[in-house]
C-alpha positions as CSV (number, residue, x, y, z in Angstrom):
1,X,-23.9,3.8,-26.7
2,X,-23.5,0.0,-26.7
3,X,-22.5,0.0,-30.6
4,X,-19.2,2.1,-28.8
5,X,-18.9,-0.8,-26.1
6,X,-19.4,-3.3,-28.7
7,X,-16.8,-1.6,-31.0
8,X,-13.3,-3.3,-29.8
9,X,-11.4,-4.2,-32.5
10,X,-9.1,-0.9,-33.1
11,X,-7.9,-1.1,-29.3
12,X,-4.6,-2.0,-27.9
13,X,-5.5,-4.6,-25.2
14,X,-9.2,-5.7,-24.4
15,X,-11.4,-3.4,-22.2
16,X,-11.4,-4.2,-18.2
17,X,-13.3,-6.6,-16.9
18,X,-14.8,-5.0,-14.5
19,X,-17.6,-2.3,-15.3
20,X,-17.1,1.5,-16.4
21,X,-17.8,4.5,-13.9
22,X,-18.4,7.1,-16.4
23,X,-19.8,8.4,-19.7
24,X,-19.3,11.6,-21.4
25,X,-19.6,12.9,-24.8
26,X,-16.7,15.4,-25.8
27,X,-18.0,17.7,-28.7
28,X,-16.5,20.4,-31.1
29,X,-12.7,19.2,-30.5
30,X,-9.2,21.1,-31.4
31,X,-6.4,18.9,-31.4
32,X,-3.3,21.5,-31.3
33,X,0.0,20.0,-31.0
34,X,3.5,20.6,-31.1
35,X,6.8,18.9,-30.8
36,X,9.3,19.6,-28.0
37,X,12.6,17.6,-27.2
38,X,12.1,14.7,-24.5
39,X,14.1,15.7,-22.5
40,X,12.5,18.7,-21.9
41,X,9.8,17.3,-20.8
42,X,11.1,14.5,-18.9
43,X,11.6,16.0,-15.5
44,X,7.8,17.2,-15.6
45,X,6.8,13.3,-15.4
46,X,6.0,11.8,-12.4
47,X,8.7,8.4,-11.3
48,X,7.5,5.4,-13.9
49,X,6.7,7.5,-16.6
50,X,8.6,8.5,-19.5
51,X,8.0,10.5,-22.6
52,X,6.3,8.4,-25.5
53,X,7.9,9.9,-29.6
54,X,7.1,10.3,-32.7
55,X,9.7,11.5,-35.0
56,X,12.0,11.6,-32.0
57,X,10.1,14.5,-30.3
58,X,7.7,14.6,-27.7
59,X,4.5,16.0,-27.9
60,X,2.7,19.2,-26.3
61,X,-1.1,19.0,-26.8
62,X,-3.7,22.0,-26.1
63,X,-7.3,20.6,-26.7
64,X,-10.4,22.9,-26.4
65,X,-13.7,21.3,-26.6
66,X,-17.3,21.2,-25.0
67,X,-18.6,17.9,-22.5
68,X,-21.7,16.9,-22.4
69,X,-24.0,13.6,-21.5
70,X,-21.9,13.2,-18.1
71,X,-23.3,10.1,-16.1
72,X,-22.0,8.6,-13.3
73,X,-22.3,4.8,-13.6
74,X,-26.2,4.1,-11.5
75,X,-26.3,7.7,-10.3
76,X,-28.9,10.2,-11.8
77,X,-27.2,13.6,-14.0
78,X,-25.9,16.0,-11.8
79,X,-27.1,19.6,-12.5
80,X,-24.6,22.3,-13.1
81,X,-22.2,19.5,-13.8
82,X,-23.2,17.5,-17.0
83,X,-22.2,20.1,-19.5
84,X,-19.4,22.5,-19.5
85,X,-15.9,23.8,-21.6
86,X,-13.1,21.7,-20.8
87,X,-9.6,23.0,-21.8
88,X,-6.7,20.1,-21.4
89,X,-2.9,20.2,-21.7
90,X,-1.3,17.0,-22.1
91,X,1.3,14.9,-23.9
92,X,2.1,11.1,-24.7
93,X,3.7,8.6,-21.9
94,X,5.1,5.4,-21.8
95,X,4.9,3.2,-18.5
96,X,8.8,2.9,-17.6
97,X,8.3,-0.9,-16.6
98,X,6.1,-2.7,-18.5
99,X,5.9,0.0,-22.1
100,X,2.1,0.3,-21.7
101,X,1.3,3.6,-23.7
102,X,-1.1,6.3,-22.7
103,X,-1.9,10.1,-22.0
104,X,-0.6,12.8,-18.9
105,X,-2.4,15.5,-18.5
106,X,-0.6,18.4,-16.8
107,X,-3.8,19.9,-16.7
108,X,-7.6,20.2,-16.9
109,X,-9.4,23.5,-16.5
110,X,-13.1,23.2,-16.5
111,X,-16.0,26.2,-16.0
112,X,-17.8,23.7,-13.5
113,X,-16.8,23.8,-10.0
114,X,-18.4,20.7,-9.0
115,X,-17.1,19.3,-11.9
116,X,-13.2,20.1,-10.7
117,X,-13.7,18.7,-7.5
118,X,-15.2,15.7,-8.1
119,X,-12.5,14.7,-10.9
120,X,-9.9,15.7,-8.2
121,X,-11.3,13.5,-5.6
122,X,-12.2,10.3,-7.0
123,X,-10.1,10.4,-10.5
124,X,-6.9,12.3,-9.2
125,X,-7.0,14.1,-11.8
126,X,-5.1,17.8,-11.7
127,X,-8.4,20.1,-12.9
128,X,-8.4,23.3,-12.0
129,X,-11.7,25.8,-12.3
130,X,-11.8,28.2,-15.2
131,X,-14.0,31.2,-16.9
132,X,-14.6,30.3,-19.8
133,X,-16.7,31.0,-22.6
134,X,-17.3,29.1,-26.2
135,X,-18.9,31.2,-29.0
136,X,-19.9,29.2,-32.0
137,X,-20.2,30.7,-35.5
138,X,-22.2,28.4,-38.4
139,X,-21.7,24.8,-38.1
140,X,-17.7,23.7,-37.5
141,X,-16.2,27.6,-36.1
142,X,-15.3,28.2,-32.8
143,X,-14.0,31.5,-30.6
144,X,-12.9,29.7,-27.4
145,X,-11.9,32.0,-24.4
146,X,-10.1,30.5,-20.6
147,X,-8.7,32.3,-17.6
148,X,-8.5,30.1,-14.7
149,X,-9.5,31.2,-11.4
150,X,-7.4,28.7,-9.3
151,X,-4.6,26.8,-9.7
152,X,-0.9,28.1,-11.6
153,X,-1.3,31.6,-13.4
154,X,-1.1,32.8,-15.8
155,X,-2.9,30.0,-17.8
156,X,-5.1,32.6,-20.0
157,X,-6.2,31.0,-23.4
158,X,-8.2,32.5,-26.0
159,X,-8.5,31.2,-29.8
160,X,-10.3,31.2,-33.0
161,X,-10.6,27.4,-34.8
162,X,-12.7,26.0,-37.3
163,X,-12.6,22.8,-39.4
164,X,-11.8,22.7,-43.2
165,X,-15.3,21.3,-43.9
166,X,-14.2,20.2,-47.6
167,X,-10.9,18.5,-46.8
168,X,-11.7,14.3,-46.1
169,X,-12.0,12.9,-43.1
170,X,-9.2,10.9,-41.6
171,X,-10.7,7.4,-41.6
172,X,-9.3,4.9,-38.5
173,X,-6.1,6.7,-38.8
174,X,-3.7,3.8,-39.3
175,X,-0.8,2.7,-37.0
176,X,2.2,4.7,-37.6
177,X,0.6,7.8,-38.4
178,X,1.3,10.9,-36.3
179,X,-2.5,11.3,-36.6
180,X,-2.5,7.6,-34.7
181,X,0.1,8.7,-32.1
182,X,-1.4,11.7,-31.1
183,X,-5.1,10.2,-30.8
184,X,-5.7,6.7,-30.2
185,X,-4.9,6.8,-26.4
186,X,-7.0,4.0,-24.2
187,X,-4.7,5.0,-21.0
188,X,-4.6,8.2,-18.7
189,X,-1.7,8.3,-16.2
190,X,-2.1,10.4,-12.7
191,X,-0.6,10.6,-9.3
192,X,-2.4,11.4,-5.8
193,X,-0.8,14.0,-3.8
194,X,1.6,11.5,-2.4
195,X,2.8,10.7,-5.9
196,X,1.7,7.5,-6.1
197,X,1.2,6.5,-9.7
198,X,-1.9,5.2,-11.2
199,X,-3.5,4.1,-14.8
200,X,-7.1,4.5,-15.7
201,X,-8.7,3.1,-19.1
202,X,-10.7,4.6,-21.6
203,X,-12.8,3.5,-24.6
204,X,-14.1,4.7,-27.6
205,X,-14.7,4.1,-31.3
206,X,-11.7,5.1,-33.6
207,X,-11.8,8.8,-33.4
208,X,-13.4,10.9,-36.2
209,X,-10.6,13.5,-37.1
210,X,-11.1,16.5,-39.7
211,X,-8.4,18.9,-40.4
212,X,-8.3,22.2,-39.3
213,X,-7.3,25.7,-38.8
214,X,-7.1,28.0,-35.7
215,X,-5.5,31.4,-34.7
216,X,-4.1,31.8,-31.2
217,X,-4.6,34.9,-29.6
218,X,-3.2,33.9,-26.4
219,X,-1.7,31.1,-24.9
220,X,-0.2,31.1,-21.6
221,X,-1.2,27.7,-20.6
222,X,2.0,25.2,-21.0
223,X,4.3,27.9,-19.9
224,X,1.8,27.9,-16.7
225,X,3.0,24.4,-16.1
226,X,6.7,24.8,-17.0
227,X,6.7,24.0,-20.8
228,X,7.7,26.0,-23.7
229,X,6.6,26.1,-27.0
230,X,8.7,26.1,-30.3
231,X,8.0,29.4,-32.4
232,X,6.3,26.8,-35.5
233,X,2.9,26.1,-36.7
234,X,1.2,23.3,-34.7
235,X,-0.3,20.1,-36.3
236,X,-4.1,20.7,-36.4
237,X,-7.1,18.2,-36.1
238,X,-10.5,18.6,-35.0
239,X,-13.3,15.8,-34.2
240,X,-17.3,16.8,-34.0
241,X,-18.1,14.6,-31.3
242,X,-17.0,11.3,-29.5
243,X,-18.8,9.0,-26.8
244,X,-16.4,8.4,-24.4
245,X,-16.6,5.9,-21.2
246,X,-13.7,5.9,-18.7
247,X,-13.0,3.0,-15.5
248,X,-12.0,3.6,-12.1
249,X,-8.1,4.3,-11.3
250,X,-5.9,1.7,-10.5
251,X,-2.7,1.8,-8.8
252,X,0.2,1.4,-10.4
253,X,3.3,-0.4,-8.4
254,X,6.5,0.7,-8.3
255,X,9.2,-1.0,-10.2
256,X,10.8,-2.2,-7.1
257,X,7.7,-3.6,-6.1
258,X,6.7,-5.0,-9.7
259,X,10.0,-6.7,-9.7
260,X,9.6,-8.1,-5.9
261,X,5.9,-9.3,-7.4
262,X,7.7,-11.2,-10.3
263,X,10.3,-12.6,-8.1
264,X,7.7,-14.0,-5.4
265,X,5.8,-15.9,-8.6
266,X,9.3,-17.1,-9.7
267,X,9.7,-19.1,-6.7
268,X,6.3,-20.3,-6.2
């Protein structure tokens, strides 16, 4: 795990200075993706966000995969909450003041219970508890199943994916690449319940992305959370496995007070 910490080079900005609060390792990863129009989606974003682009669209991801290796920074493993399915639905944001780029997440079902309320009490982060199930077929094929238990409903999910083990893998996708856009994210975005806005980093190595293929059976999820779908085939990537570590949250100040901040310094 140090040779990820030690790994720096591909990031945007340098990692924080102060120490990490959490390791994970996400496993067995569907990237499914699919352009909407901004504005769409721009009324779903909490004040001092707005919808990052690629092609001029906005971006609806649904991500499927497995966590595992969860440690609290100088706490032991917690049982019944180190390993579980995670389902996510999320798109691409730009901080309105200052252009930082990063990831909002609408949602975050998860089959651990403690698992959803710990991430809702000290990362704010909107996870809601799920049944779900993961059956795994050979080495890279996947039958994934969801129905959450609490929280907006329908948000039923249940799909087929697999990677296309003989097509390359994308190497460090490079800058302006949608692979790039859609991946290489070192930011998450959240509110509290008050709507106050905050940023929490992320690191990893450059992310390890195969392409794939996947059948939907059903997916309710984004239109659980006020978000339609175009009727086209979404762009499809999958990753084996990636250690991830995130940082405690940070608050985020408002513009008014960003620009008060700058002002005070001005005349110092």
């Amino acid at each position: 795990m140090n040779d990820v910490l030690s790994t720096v080079k591909h990031r945007p900005w340098p990692l924080p200075e102060r120490p990490w609060a959490m390791t994970q390792r996400w496993n067995n990863l569907l990237f499914a993706h699919w352009p909407v129009p901004a504005a769409s989606l721009a009324h779903l974003l909490p004040q001092g966000l707005v919808p990052d682009t690629f092609d001029g669209s906005a971006w609806i991801g649904v991500v499927p995969f497995s966590m595992d290796r969860i440690q609290l920074r100088a706490l032991p493993s917690v049982p019944g909450a180190n390993q579980f399915p995670e389902l996510n639905l999320r798109t691409y944001v730009r901080e309105s003041h200052t252009n930082q780029v990063g990831v909002y997440f609408f949602s975050l079902d998860a089959s651990s219970l403690l698992a959803v309320t710990v991430a809702r009490t000290f990362f704010q982060l909107p996870y809601y508890w799920a049944r779900m199930h993961v059956r795994q077929s050979g080495e890279k094929d996947f039958y994934y199943r969801s129905e959450r238990i609490v929280g907006p409903k329908p948000a039923s999910f249940r799909a087929r994916y697999r990677s296309l083990q003989k097509s390359r893998v994308i190497e460090l996708s490079s800058p302006g690449t949608i692979e790039h856009f859609l991946t290489e994210r070192y930011r998450l975005f959240t509110t509290d319940k008050k709507g106050q806005l905050y940023k929490g980093d992320i690191h990893h190595v450059p992310w390890p992305l195969e392409q794939a293929e996947a059948e939907f059976e059903v997916n309710l999820l984004p239109r659980a959370h006020g978000i339609e779908l175009p009727d086209t085939t979404p762009l499809l990537l999958y990753a084996r496995e990636l250690v991830v570590y995130v940082w405690s949250l940070e608050m985020v100040p408002s513009l008014a007070k960003a620009l008060n901040r700058q002002a005070a310094m001005e005349t110092t």
